[in-house]
N, C-alpha and C positions, 0 to 999 in steps of 0.2 A: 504494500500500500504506500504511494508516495504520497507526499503534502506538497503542493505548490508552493511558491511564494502567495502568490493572492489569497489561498486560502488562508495561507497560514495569516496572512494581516489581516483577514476577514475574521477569522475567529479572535483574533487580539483586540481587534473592534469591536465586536459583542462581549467578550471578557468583559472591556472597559466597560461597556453603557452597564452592563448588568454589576457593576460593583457601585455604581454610582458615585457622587463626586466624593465619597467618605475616603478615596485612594487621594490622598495632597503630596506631598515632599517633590519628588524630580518631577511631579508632574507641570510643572509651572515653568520648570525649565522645557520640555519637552513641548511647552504647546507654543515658545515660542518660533522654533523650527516650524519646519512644511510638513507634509506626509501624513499619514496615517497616525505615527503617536501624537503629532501634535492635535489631530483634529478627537483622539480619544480622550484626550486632557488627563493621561495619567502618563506613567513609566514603567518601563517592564520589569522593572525592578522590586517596584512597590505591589505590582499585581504579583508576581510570582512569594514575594513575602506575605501576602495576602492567602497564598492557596499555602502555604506550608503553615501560616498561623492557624487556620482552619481544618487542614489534615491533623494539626497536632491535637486541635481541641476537639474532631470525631474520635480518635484513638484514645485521647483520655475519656470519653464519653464513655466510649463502647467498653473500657478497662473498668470504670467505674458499675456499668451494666453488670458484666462478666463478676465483680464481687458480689452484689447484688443477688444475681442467683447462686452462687456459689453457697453463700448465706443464707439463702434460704427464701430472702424477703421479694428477689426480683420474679419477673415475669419473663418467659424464652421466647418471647414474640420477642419484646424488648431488647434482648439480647442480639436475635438474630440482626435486627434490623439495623442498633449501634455499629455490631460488627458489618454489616454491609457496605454503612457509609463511610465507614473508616480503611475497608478493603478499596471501596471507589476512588474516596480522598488521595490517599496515598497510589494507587495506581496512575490518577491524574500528576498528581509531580513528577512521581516518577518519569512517566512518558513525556511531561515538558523536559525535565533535564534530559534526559535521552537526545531528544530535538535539537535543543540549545548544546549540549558535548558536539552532535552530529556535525551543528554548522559550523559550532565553530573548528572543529578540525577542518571542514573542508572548506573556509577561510583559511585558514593557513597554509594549504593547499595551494594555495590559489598563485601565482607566480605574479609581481610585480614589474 
């Protein structure tokens, strides 16, 4: 399965709208440029710190679940479901970093 460019700044651009303007820091540098980050008003940097802040807080979720019934007190609907999002979460970083090593070795590739 390849990603294009285009797609891949298509889904960076729905990223962006769907975190809404609560992503600030490089983003204000980024919109002064042209292009696609600038018209997202955020950074790739802050969105990607955004899915690992998130992945981190399903896995604590789903860890907290997982005592829960272990104890006795939780419910395994509840269990499964923490552990799903937190299998999703993390599978979603994981495959951005994947992307981001991808390019940028074959930037470096690349002959000047």
């Amino acid at each position: 399965m390849a990603i294009g460019a285009l797609d891949a700044a298509a889904a960076y651009g729905r990223a962006m709208k769907t975190a809404g303007p609560s992503m600030g820091g490089l983003g204000d540098m980024a919109s002064a440029g042209s292009g696609a980050a600038g018209a997202a008003g955020g950074s790739f940097g802050s969105m990607v710190e955004s899915m690992v802040t998130d992945a981190s807080s399903s896995l604590r979720t789903a860890e907290a679940e997982s005592a829960k019934q272990v104890a006795g007190k939780g419910d395994l609907i509840d269990v499964v479901t923490a552990m799903g999002a937190a299998e999703t979460a993390l599978d979603t970083v994981v495959a951005v970093r994947d992307r981001v090593v991808s390019a940028y070795s074959e930037i470096m590739r690349m002959q000047i």
